[in-house]
C-alpha positions as CSV (number, residue, x, y, z in Angstrom):
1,X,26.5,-4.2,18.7
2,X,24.5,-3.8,15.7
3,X,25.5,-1.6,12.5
4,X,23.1,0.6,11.0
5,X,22.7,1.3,7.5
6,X,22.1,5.1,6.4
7,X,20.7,5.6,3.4
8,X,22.7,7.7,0.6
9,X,20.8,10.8,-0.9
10,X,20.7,9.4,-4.5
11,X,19.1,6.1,-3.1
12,X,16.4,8.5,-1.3
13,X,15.8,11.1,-4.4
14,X,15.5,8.0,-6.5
15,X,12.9,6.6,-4.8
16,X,11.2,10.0,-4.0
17,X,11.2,10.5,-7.6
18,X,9.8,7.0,-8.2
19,X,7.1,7.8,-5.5
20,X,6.3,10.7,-7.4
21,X,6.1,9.2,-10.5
22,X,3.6,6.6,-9.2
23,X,1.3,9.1,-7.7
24,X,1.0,10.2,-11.2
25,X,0.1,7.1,-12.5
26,X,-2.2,6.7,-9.8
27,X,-4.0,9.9,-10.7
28,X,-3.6,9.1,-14.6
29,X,-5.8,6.0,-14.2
30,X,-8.7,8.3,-13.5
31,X,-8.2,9.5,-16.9
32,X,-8.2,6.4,-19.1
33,X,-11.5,4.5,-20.1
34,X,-10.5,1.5,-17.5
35,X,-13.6,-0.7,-16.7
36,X,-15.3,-0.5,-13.2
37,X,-13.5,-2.7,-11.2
38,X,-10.2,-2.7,-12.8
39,X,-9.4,0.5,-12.4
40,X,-9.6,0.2,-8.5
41,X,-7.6,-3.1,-8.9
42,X,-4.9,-0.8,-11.0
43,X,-4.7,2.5,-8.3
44,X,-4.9,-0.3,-5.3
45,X,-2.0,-2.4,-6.2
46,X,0.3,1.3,-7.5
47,X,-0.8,2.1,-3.7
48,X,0.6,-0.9,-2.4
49,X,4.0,-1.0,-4.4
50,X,4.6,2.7,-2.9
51,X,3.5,1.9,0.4
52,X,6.0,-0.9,0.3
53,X,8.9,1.2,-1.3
54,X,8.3,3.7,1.6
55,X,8.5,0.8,3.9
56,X,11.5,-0.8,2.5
57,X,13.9,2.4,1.9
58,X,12.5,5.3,4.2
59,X,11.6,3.3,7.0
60,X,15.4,0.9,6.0
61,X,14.1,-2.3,5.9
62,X,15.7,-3.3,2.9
63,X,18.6,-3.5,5.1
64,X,17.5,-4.3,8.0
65,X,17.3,-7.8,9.8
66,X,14.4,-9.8,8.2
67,X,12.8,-10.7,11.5
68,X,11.8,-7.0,11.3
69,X,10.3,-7.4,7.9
70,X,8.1,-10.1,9.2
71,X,6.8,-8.6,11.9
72,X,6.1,-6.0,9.4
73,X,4.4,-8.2,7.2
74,X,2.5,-10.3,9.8
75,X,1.4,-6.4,11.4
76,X,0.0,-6.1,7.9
77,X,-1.5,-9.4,7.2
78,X,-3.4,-9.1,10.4
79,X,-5.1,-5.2,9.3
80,X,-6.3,-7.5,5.6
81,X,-7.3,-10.0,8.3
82,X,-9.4,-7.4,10.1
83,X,-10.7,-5.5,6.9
84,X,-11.8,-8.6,5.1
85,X,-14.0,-9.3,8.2
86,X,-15.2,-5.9,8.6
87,X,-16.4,-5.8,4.8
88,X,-17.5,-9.4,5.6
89,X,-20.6,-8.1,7.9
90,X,-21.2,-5.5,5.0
91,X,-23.0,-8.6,2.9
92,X,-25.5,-9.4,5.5
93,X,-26.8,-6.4,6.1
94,X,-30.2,-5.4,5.4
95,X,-30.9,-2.4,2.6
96,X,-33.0,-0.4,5.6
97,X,-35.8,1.4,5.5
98,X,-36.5,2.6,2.6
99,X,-37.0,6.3,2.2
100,X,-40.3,7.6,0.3
């Protein structure tokens, strides 16, 4: 039989404060002059460090066995997989008709 880990209330406030904090970073870089394509690069990657703070302490796979982790990760490797060929098609598409 397995133990489980349970989480203590200061590890979750901490990182529920830490999530917070990041949302507001994430909104913030709206307000500074970032160029185009960096500032999606910036909010994308705050996005992914919270996602994987959620994953790792809310859903307890910091503790947890790491065969879980990497059936997390290949679960997530697989939806970049599948996005990357979906935006793929995207490039070959024609403009349409155009509208006059």
């Amino acid at each position: 039989m397995s133990t489980h880990h349970i989480s203590t209330f200061s590890t979750l406030v901490t990182v529920a404060g830490a999530l917070l904090l990041l949302t507001f970073l994430t909104v913030s870089v709206t307000w500074f002059n970032i160029p185009e394509p960096f500032n999606v690069i910036v909010a994308i990657t705050i996005a992914v460090v919270k996602a994987a703070a959620v994953a790792m302490f809310f859903m307890n796979l910091y503790w947890d066995t790491k065969f879980n982790s990497i059936i997390i990760l290949i679960a997530v490797l697989f939806l970049a997989i599948m996005v990357v060929i979906t935006l793929l098609d995207t490039l070959f598409r024609d403009a349409g008709f155009p509208i006059y």
